[in-house]
N, C-alpha and C positions, 0 to 999 in steps of 0.2 A: 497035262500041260501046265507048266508054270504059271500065274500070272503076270502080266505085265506090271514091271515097275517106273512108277513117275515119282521124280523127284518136286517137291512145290515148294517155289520159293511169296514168300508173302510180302506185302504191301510196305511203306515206310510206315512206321509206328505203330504196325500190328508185329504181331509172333507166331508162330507155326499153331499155336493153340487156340489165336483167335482165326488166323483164314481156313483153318478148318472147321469150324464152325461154322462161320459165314458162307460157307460153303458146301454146307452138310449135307443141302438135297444132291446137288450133283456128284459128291462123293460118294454117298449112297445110289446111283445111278449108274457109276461105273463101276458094271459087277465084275469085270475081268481084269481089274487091276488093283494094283496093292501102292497107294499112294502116301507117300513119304514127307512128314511136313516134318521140317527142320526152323529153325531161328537164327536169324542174322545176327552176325558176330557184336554187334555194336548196341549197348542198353542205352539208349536215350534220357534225358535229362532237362527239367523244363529250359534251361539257358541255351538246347539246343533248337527250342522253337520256336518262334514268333511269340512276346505274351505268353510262355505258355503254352500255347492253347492248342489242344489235339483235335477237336473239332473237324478242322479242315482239311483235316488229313485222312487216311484211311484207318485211322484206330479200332475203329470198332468193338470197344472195351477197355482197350488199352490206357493205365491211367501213369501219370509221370511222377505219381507223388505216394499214394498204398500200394507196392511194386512186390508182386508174388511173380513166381516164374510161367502165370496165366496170363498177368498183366501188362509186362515189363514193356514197354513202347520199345521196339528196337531198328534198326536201321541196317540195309549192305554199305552205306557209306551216308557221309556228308555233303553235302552240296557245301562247296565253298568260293566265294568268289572274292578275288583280291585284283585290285589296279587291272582291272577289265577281265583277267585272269580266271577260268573258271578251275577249281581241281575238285576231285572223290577223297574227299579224305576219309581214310581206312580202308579204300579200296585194297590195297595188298593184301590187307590183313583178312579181308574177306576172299581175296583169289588161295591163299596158303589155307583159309577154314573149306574154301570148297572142293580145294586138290585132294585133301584127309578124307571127307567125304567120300569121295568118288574113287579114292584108293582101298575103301572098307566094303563098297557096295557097286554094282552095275546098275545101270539106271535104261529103262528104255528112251525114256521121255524127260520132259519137263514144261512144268506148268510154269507161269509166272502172272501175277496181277501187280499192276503200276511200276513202281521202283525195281519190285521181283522179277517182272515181264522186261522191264530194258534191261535188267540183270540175265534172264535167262537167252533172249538173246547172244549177248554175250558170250555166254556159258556154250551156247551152243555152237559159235565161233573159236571159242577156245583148247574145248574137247576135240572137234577136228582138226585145229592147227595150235596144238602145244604148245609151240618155240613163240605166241606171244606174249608169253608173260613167266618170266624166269621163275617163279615160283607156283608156278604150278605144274608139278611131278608127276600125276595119276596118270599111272594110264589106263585108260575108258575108250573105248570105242564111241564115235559118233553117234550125238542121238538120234533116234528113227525119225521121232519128232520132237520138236518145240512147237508152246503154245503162250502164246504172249497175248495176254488182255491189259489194255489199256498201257501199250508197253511204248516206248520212248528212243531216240536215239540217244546215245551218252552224251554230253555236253564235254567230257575230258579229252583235250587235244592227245593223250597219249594213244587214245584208242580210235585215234581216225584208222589206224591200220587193221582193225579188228573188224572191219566192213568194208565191201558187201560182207552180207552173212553168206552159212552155207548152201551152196545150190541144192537143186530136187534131189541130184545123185548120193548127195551126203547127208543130210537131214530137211524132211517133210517141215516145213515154218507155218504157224498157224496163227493171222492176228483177228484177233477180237477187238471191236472198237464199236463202243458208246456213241451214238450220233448227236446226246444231248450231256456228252460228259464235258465237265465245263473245269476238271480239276488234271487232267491229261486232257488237252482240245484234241479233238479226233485228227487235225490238221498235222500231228507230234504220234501218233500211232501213225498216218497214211505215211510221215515218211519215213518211217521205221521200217514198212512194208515196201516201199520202193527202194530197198537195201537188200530185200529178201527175195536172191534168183528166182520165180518161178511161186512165189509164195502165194499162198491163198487169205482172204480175207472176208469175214462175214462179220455185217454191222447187225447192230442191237439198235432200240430206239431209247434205250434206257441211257445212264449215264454214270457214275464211277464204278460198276460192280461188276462181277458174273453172275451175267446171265440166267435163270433158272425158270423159267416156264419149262411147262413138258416138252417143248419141241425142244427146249435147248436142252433138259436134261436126256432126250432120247440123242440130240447130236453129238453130244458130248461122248455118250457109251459108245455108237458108232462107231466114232470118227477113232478114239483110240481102242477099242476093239480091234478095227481093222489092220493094225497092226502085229497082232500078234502072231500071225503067221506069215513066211517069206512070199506066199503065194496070194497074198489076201491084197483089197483094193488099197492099202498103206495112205488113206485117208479121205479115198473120195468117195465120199458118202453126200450123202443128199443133204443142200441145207435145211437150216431150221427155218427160215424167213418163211413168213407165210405169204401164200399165194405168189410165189416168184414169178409164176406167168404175166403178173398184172404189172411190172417193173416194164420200164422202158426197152426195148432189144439191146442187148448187150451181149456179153461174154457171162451174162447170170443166171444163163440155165441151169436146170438139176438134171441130174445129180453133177454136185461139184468139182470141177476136177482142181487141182492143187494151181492156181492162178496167182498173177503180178496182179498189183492194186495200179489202176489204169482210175485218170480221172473219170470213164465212164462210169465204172464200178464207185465211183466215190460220190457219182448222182444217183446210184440207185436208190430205191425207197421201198424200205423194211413197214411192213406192220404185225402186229400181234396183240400179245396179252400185256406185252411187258412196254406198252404204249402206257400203261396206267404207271407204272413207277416213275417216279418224277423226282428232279433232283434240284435241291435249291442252290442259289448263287451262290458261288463262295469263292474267295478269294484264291490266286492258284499259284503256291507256294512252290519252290523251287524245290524238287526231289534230283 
């Protein structure tokens, strides 16, 4: 049997070579897929960030000034705002780099963390309905799933039509949300996920990252294992939260089935290992 392919899209001012890194136990976790990190079309430039400064961003390596194609800070677009006006600038040019993509390769999936995640959104509205954006030709079948951590609704009035996302029938939506991320406020993933028919959602206690204790690196293999066959549970698997029973009665029993983010769900309360990663204040820059 084939492996499952995911497509991963990365952070603002990382690159396919630093989120996989960052991400190397869970990638190494997921043994039945074969995950595809690519680079946003846009190289960054210190005049494109506040100071400078990457810090505050999800770099992770990424530097704006000794620039090898490990380092390069890059970008799916610009956050611009003018006379109230907000726009993506080079968003086309990243809808035409993603159409090439997907016309060279089938994807099952797709990951996204931060900018990548409201991107793969997106991506996963688009692949099922073409005709919204004239420049993007591929044709690709619907993904099975999308997985957005720490992912965002677009601020670009062009794509108020691009949401709701797709329901359960068309693609499985999977959001991941930081309860103490302070650079996506969990309050900008929840309503991400109240765009998502039918979507599931399971918080972390950490805050800008993926998640990686053993429960989340075993849910991760799970949840997209399960997909790789027509007859298999296509993503509801058990979550990773520990002791889910101790959580107030809700709609958060295990195993999970693929759920709307209901303000119940968004009082629940997570605990684990990954209570010890802790993330300091930072300023929360417009992606």
């Amino acid at each position: 049997m084939a492996p499952l392919r995911v497509l991963a899209l990365h952070g603002y001012t990382q690159n396919g070579f630093i989120f996989s890194k960052k991400i190397g136990a869970i990638r190494r976790a997921i043994k039945d897929a074969e995950i595809t990190f690519i680079d946003a079309p846009h190289i960054l430039s210190p005049a494109d960030l506040p100071g400078g400064d990457l810090s505050q961003y999800d770099a992770g390596g990424a530097s704006s000034e000794a620039q090898t194609p490990e380092t390069a800070p890059r970008a799916w677009w610009l956050h611009v705002k003018k006379d109230g006006q907000t726009s993506y600038k080079g968003f086309d040019e990243t809808v035409k780099y993603l159409s090439d993509v997907l016309s060279k390769d089938t994807y099952d999936g797709v990951l996204g963390f931060s900018q990548g995640a409201g991107l793969a959104a997106l991506l996963a509205s688009l692949v099922a309905r073409p005709s919204l954006h004239p420049d993007f030709t591929a044709s690709h079948p619907p993904f099975k799933f999308a997985i957005t951590v720490s992912g965002f609704v677009s601020h670009e009035p062009a794509h108020k039509d691009w949401y709701p996302l797709p329901g359960l029938e068309t693609t499985k939506i999977l959001h991941i949300i930081g309860r103490n991320d302070t650079l996506v406020v969990p309050e900008r993933s929840e309503a991400l996920a109240k765009l998502s028919p039918g979507g599931r959602v399971e918080y972390h206690v950490g805050g800008h990252f993926l998640p990686s204790t053993a429960a989340w690196r075993r849910f991760f293999h799970q949840y997209i294992s399960s997909f790789s066959t027509p007859d298999g549970v296509q993503g509801d698997v058990e979550s990773p939260v520990a002791n889910p029973s101790s959580n107030p009665p809700s709609n958060a029993s295990t195993p999970a089935p693929s759920r709307p983010w209901t303000p119940e769900r968004g009082a629940e309360k997570d605990a684990g290992p990954d209570a010890t990663q802790k993330q300091e204040e930072v300023p929360k820059p417009q992606l």
